[in-house]
DRENTORKOL-3810 file (N, C-alpha, C; in nm, 4 decimals):
REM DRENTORKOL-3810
@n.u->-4.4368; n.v->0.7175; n.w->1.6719; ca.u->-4.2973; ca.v->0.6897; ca.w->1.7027; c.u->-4.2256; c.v->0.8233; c.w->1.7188
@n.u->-4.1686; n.v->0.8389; n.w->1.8317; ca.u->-4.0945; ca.v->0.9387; ca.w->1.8389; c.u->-3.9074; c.v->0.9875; c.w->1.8070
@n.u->-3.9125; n.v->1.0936; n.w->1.7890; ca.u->-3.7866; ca.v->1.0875; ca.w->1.7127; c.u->-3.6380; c.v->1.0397; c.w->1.7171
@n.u->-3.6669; n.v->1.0187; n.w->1.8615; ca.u->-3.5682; ca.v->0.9365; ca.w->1.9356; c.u->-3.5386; c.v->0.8072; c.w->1.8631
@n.u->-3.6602; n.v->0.7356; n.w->1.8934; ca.u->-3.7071; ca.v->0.6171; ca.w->1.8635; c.u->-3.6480; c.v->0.5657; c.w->1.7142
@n.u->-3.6979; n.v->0.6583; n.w->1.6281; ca.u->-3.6660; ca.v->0.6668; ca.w->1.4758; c.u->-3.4858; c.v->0.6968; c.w->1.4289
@n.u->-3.4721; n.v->0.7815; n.w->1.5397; ca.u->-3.2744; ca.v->0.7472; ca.w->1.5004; c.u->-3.2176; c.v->0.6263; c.w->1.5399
@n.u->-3.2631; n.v->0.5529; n.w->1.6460; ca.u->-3.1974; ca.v->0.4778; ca.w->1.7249; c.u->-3.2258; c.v->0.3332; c.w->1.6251
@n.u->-3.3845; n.v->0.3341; n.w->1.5343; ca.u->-3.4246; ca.v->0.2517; ca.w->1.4272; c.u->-3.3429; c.v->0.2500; c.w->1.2900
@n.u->-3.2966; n.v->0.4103; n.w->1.2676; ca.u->-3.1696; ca.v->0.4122; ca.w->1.1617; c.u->-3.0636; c.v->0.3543; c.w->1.1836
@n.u->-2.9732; n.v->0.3989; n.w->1.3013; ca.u->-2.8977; ca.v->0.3846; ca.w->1.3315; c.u->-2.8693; c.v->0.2381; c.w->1.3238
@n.u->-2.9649; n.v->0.1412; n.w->1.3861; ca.u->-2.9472; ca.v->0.0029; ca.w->1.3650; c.u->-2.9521; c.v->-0.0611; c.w->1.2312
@n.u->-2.9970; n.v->0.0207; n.w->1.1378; ca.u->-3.0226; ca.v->-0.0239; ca.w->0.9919; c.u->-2.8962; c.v->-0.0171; c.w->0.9427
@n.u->-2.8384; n.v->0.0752; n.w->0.9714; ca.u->-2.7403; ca.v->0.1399; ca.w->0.9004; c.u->-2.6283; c.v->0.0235; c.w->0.9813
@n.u->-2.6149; n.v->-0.0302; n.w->1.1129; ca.u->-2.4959; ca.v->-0.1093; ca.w->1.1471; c.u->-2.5146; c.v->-0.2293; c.w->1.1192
@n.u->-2.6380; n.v->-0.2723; n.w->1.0801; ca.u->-2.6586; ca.v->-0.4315; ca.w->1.0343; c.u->-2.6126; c.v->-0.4411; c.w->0.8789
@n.u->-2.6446; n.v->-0.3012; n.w->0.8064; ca.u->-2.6100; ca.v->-0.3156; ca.w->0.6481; c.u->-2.5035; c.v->-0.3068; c.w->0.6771
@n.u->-2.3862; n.v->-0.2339; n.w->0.7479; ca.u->-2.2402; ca.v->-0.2134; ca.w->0.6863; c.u->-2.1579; c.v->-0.3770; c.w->0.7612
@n.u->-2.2167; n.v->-0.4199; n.w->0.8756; ca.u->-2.2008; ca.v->-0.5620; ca.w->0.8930; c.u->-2.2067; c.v->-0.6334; c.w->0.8091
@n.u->-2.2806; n.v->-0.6243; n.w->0.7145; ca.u->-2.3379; ca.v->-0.7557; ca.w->0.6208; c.u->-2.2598; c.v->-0.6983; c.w->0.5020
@n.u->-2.2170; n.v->-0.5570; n.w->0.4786; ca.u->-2.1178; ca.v->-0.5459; ca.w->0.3032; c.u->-1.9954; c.v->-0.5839; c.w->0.3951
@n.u->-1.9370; n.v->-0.5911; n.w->0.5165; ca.u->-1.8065; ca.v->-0.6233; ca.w->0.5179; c.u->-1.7808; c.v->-0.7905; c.w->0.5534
@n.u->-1.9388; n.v->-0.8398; n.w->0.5939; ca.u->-1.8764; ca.v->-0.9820; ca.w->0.6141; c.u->-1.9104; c.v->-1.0610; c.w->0.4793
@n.u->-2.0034; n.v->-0.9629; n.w->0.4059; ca.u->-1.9895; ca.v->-1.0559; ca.w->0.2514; c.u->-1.9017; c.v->-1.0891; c.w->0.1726
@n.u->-1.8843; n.v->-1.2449; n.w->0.1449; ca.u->-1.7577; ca.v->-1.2342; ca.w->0.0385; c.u->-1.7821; c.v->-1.1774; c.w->-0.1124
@n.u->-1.6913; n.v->-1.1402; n.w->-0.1699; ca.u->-1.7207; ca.v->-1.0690; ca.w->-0.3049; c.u->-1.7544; c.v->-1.1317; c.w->-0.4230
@n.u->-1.6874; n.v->-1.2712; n.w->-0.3834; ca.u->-1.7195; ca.v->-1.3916; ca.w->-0.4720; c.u->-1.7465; c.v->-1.4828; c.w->-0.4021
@n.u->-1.8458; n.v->-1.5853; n.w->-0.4320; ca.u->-1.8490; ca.v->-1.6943; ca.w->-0.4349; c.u->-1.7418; c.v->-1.7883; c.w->-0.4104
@n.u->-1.6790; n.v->-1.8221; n.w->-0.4360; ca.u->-1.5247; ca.v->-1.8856; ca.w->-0.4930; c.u->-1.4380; c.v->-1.8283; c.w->-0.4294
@n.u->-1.4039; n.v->-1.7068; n.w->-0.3110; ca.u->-1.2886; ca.v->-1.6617; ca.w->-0.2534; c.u->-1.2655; c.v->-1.7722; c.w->-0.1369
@n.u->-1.3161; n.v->-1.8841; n.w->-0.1088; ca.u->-1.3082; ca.v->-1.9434; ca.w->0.0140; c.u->-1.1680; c.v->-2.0532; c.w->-0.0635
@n.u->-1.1844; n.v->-2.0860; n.w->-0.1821; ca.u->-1.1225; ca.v->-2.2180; ca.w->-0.2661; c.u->-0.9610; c.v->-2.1404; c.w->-0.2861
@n.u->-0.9529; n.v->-1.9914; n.w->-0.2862; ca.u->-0.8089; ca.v->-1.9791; ca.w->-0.2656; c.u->-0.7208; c.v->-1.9948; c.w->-0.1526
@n.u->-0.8035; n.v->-1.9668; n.w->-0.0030; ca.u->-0.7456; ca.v->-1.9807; ca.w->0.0548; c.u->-0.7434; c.v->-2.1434; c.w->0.1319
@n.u->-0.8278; n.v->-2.1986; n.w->0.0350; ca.u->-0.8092; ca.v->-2.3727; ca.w->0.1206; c.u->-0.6807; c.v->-2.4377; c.w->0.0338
@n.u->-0.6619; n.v->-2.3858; n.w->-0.0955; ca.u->-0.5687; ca.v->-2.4407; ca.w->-0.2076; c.u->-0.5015; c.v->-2.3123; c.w->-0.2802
@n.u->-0.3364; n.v->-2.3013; n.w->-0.2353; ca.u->-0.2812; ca.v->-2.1397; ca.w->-0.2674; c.u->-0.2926; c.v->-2.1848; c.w->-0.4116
@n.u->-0.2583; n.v->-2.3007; n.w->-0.4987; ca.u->-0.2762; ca.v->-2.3452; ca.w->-0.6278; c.u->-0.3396; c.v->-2.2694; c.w->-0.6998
@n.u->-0.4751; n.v->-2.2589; n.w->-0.6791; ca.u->-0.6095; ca.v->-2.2134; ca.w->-0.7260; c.u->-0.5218; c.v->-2.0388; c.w->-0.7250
@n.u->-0.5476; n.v->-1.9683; n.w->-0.8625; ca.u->-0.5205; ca.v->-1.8531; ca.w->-0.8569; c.u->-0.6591; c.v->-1.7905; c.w->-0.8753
@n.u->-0.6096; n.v->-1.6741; n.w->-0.7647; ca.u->-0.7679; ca.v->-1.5921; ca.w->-0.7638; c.u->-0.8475; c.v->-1.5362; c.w->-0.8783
@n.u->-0.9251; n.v->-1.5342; n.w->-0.9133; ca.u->-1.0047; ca.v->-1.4900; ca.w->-1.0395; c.u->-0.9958; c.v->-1.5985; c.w->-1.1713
@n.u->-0.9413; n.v->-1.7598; n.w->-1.1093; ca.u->-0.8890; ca.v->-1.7877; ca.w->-1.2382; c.u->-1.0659; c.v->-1.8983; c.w->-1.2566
@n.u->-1.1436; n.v->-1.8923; n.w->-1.1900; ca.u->-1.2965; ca.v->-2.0090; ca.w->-1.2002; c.u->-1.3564; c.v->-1.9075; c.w->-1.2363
@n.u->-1.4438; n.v->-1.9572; n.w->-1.3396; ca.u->-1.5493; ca.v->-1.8741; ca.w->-1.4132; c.u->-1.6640; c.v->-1.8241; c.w->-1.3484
@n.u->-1.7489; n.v->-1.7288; n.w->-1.2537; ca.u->-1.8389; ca.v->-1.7498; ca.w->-1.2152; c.u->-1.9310; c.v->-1.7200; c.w->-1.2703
@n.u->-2.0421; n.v->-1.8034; n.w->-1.3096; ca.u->-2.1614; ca.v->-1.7544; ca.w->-1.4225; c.u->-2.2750; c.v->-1.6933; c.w->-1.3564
@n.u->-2.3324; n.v->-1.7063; n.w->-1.2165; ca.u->-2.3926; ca.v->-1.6454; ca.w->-1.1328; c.u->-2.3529; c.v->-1.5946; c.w->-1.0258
@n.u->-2.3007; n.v->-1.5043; n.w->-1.0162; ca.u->-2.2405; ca.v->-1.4148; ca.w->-0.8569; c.u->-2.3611; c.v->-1.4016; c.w->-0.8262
@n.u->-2.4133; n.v->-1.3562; n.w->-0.7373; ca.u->-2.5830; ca.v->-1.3097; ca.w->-0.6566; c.u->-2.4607; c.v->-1.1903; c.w->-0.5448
@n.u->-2.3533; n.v->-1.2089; n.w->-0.4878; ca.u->-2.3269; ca.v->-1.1078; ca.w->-0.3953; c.u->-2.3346; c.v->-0.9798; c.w->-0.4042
@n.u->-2.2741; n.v->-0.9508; n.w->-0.5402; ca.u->-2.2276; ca.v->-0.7938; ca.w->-0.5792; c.u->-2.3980; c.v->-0.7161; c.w->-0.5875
@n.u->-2.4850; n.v->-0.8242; n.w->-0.6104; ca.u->-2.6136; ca.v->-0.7625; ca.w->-0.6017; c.u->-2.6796; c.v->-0.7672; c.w->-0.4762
@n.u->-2.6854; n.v->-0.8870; n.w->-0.4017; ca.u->-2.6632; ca.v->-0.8540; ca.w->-0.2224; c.u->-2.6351; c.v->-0.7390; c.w->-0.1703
@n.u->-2.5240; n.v->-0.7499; n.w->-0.1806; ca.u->-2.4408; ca.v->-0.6029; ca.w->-0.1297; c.u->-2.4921; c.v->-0.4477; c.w->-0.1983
@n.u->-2.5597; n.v->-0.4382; n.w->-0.3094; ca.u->-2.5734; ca.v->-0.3597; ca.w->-0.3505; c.u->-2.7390; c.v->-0.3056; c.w->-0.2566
@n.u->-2.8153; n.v->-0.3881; n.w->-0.2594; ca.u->-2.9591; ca.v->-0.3833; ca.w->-0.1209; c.u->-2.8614; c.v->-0.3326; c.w->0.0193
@n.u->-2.7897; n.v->-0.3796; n.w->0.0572; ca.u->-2.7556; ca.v->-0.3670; ca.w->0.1762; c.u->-2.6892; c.v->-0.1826; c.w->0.1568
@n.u->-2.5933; n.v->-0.1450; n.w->0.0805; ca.u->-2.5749; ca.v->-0.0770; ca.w->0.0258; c.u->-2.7222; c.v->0.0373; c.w->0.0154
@n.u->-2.8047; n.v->-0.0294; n.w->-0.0459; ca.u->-2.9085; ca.v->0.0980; ca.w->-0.0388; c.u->-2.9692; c.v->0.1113; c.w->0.1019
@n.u->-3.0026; n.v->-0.0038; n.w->0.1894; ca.u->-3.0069; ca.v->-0.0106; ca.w->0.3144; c.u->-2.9789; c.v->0.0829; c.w->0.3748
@n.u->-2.8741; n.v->0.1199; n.w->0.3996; ca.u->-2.7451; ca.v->0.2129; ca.w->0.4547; c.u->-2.7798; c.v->0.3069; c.w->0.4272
@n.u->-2.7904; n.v->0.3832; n.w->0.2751; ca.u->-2.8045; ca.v->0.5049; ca.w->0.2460; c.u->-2.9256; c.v->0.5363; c.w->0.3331
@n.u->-3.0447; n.v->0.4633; n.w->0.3145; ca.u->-3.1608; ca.v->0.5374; ca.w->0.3354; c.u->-3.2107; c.v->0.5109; c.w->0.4752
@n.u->-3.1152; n.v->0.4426; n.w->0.5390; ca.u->-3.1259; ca.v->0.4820; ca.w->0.7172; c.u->-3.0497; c.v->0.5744; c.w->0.7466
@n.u->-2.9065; n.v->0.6119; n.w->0.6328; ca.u->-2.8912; ca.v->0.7743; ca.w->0.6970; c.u->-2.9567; c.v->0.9021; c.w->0.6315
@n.u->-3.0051; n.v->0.8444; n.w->0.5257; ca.u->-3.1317; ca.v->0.9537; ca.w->0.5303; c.u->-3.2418; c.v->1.0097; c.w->0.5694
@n.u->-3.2574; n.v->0.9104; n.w->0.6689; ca.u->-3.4030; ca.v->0.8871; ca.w->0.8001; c.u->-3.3013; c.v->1.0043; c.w->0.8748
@n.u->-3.1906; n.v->0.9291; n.w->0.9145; ca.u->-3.1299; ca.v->0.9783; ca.w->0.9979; c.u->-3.0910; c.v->1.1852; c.w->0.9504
@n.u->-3.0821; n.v->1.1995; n.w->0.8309; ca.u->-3.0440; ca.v->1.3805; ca.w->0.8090; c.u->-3.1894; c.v->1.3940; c.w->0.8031
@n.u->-3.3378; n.v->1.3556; n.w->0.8043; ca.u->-3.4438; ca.v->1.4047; ca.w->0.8153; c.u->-3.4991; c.v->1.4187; c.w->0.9551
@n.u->-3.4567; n.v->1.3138; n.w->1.0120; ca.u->-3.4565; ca.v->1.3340; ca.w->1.1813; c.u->-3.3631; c.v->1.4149; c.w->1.2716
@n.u->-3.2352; n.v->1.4511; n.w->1.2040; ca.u->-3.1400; ca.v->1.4974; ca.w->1.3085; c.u->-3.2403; c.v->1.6352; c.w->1.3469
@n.u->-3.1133; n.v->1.7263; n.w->1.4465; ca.u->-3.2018; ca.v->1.8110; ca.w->1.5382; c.u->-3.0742; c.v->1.8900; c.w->1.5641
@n.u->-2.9387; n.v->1.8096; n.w->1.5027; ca.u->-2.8417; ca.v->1.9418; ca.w->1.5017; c.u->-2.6974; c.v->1.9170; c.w->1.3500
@n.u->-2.6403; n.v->1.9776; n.w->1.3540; ca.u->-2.5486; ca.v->2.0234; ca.w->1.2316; c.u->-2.4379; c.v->1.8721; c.w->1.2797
@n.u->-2.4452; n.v->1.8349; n.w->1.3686; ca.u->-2.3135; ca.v->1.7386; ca.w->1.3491; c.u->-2.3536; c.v->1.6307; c.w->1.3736
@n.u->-2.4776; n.v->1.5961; n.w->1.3656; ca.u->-2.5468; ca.v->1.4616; ca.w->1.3725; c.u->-2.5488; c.v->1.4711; c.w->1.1691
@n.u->-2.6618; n.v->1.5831; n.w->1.1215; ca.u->-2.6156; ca.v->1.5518; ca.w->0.9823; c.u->-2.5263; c.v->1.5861; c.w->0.9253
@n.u->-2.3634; n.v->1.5964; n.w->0.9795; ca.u->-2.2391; ca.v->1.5701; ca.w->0.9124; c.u->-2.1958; c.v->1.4682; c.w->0.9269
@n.u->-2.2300; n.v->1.3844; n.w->1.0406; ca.u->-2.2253; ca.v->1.2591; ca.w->1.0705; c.u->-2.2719; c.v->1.1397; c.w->0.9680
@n.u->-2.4050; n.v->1.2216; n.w->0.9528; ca.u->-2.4836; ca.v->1.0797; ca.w->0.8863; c.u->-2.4116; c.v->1.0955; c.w->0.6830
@n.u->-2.4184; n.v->1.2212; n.w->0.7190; ca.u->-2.3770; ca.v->1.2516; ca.w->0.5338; c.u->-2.2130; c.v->1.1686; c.w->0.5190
@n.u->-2.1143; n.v->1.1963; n.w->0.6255; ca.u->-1.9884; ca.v->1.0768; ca.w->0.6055; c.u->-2.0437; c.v->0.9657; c.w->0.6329
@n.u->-2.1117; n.v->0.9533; n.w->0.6831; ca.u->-2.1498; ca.v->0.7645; ca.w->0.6973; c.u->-2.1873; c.v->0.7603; c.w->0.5461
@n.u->-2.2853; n.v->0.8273; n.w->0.5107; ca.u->-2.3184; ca.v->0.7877; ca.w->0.3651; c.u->-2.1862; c.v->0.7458; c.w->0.2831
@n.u->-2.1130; n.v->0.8114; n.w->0.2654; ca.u->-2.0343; ca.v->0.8334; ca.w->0.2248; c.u->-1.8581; c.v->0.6814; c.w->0.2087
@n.u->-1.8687; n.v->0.6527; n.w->0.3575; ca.u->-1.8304; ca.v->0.5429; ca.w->0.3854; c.u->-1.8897; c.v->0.4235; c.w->0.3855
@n.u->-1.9984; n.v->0.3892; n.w->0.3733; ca.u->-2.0601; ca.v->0.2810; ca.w->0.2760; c.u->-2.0316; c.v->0.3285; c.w->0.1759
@n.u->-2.0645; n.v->0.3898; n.w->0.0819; ca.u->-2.0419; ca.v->0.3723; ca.w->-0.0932; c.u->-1.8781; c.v->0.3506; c.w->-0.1117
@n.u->-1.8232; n.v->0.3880; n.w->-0.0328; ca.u->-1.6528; ca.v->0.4049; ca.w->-0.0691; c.u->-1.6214; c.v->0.2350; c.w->-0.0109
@n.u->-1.6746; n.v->0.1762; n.w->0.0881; ca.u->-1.7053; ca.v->0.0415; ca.w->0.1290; c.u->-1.7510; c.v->-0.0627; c.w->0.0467
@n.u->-1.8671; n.v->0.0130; n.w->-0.0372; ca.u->-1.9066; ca.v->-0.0980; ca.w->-0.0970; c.u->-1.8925; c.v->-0.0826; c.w->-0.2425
@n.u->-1.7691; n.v->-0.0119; n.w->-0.2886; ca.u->-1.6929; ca.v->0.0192; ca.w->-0.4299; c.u->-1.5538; c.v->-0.0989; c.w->-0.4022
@n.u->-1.4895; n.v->-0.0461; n.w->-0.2882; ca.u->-1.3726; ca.v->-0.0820; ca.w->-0.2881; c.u->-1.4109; c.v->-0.2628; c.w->-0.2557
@n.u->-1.4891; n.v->-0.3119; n.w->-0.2286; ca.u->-1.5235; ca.v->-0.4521; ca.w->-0.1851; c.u->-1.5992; c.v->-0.5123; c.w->-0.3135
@n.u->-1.6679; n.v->-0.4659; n.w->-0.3859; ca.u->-1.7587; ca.v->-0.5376; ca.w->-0.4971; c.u->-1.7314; c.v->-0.4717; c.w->-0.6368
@n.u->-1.6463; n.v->-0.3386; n.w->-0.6340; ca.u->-1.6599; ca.v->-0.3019; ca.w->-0.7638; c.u->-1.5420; c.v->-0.3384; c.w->-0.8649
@n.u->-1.4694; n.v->-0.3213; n.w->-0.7716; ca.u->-1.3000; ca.v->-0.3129; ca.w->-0.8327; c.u->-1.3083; c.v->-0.5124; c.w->-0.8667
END
C-alpha cells in the first residue's frame, strides 16, 4: 500500500469517527426531553449508558488515524494538521460525553 493510499485510509477513519462522536447522543434518554418539555433533563436514572463508552472507541479511532496520518505525512503542515485534528476530537469528545 502506498502512502498515498494510507492517508487517504486515515483520513476516512478519522471522518467516520468524528461523524459518529457528533451524531451520538450522550444519553440514552435525551430523545424523552425533547418529545415531553415536562421531563427535566438528567432527572431518569440511567443504570446502563453504553454511549460515553461508544464514543470513547470512536474517540480512539480518531486519534490513531491521525497518527497513521503524522507517521505518513511528507510535510510540516500536514502534521500540524493532523496534531489539531487530534486535538479537536478530544476537545469534541470531552465537551459531548464528559461534562
Amino acid at each position: 500500500m502506498g502512502r498515498n493510499a494510507g492517508l487517504a485510509i486515515a483520513w476516512a477513519i478519522f471522518a467516520v469517527a468524528m461523524l459518529a462522536l457528533i451524531a451520538m447522543p450522550a444519553s440514552s434518554y435525551d430523545w424523552m426531553t425533547q418529545m415531553d418539555p415536562m421531563v427535566a433533563p438528567g432527572s431518569i436514572e440511567e443504570g446502563d449508558n453504553r454511549w460515553p463508552m461508544i464514543a470513547l472507541v470512536a474517540l480512539i479511532a480518531a486519534l490513531g488515524a491521525q497518527l497513521a496520518v503524522l507517521k505518513l505525512a511528507v510535510s510540516r503542515p500536514m502534521r500540524a494538521t493532523a496534531v489539531a485534528l487530534m486535538i479537536v476530537a478530544a476537545v469534541v469528545w470531552a465537551v459531548r460525553f464528559v461534562a
